[in-house]
C-alpha positions in Angstrom: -5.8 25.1 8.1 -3.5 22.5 7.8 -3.7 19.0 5.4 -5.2 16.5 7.8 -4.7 13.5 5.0 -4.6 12.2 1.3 -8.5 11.6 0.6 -7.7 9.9 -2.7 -5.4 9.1 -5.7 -5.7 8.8 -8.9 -4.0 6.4 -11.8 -4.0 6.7 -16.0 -4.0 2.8 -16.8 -4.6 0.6 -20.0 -7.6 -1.3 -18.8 -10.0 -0.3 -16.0 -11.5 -3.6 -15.8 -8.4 -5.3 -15.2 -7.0 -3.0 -12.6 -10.6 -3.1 -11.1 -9.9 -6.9 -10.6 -6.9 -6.8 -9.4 -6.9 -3.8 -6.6 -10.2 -6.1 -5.6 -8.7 -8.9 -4.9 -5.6 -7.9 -4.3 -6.1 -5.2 -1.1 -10.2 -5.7 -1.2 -11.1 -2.6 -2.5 -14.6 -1.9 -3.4 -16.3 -0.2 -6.3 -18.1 2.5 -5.2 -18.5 4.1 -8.3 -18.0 3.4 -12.3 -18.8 4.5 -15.6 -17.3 4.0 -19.1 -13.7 3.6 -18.6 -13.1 4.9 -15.2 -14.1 3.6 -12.0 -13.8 4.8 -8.0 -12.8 2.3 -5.7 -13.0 2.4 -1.4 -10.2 0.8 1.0 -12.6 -1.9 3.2 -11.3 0.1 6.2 -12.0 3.3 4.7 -14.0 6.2 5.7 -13.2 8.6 2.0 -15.8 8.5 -0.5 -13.1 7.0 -2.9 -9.5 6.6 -2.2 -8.6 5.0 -5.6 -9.7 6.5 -9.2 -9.1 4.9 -12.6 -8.9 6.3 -15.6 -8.5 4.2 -19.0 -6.0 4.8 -21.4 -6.3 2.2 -23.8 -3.6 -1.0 -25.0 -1.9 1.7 -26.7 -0.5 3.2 -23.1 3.1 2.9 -23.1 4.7 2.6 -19.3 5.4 5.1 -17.2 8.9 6.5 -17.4 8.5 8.3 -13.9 11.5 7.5 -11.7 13.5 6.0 -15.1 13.7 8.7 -17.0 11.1 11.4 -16.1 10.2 12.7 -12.4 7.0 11.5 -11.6 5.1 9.8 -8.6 7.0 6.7 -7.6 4.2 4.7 -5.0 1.4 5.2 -3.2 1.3 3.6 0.5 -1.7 1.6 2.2 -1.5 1.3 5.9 -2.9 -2.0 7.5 -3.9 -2.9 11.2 -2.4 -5.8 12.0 0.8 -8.4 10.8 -1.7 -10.4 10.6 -3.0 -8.7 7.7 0.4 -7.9 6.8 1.1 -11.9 6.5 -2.1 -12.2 4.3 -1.3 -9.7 2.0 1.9 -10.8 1.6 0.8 -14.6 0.5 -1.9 -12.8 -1.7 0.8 -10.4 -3.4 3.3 -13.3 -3.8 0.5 -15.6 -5.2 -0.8 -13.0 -7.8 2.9 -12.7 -9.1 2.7 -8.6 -7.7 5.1 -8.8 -5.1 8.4 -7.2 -5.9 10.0 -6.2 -2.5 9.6 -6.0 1.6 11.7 -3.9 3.1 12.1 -3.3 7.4 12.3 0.4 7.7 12.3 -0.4 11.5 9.1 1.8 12.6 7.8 0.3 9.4 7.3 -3.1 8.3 6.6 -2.8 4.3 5.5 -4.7 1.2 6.1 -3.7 -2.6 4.4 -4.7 -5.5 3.6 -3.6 -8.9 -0.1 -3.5 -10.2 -1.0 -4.7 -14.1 -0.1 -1.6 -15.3 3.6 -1.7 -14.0 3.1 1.2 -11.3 4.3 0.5 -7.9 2.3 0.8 -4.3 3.4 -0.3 -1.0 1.3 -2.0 2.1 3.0 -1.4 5.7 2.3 -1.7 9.0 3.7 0.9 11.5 5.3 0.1 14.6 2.9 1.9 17.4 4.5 4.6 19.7 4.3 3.0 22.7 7.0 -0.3 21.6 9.1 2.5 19.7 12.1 2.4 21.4 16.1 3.9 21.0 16.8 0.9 19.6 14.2 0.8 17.0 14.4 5.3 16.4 18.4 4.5 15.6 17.4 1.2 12.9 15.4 4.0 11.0 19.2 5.1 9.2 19.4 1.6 7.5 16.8 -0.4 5.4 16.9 -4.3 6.1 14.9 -6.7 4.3 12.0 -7.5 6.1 11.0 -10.9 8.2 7.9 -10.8 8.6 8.1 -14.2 11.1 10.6 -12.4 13.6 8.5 -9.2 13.1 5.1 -11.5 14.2 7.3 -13.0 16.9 8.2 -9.4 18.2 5.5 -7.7 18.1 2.4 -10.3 17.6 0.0 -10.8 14.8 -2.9 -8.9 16.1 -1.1 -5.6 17.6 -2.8 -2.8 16.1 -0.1 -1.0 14.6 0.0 3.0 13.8 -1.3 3.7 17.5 0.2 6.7 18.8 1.9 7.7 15.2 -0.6 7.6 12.1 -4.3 6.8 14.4 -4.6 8.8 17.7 -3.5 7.0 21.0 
């Protein structure tokens, strides 16, 4: 049988308390589980029993070399619904200090930002199948910064994105 999807990941960081706080009000996740230095957290729009899990290393954690000097995992990627939701992510990111990038990958419209630990994750919308055209298949070779307000203008804030591509049509 084939993989149908990722059900969960799971991070090593310094302080489960902090990261709780900040993956909560950052992208909304919910504890759904917890115990003594590790916690299980749910996306809001989530249907897995946990899609994030924490593990607590302690202050003494150094950073992660992965993608510096050792191979490693280098982000995880949450898909939202809307630019909309895009938009308020973004102003959430940039007013926590997390966001570090946004990138146009032309099907995909995505945010980057590092968590208190250092490790990277990314927030993107996807174009739905039915706008992709030849035009935006050929923009694919070349990654552009994003803009958002163009992106809202084009497609509109409440187009429900992934239709056709990543959610069945």
């Amino acid at each position: 049988m084939p993989i149908k999807r990722l059900n969960h990941a799971v991070l090593f960081v310094r302080d489960v308390s902090a990261s709780v706080a900040f993956y909560q009000e950052a992208l909304g996740f919910r504890v759904v589980m917890s115990g003594p230095g590790a916690a299980f957290l749910q996306a809001s729009g989530s249907t897995n029993d946990h899609d994030l899990g924490l593990f607590e290393l302690g202050p003494q954690a150094g950073p992660s070399p992965a993608g510096r000097s050792a191979v490693g995992l280098y982000h995880l990627a949450w898909e939202v619904d809307t630019l909309a939701e895009l938009q308020r992510i973004a102003v959430k990111l940039s007013e926590m200090d997390s966001l570090v990038g946004a990138s146009d990958h032309s099907t995909t419209k995505a945010l980057y930002a590092k968590d208190p630990d250092g490790l990277e994750f990314e927030v993107s919308w996807l174009v739905p199948l039915d706008l992709i055209d030849d035009e935006t298949l050929a923009g694919r070779a070349r990654t552009k910064p994003l803009d958002l307000a163009k992106e809202l203008e084009r497609y509109g804030a409440q187009t429900r994105g992934g239709v056709g591509v990543s959610i069945p049509a």
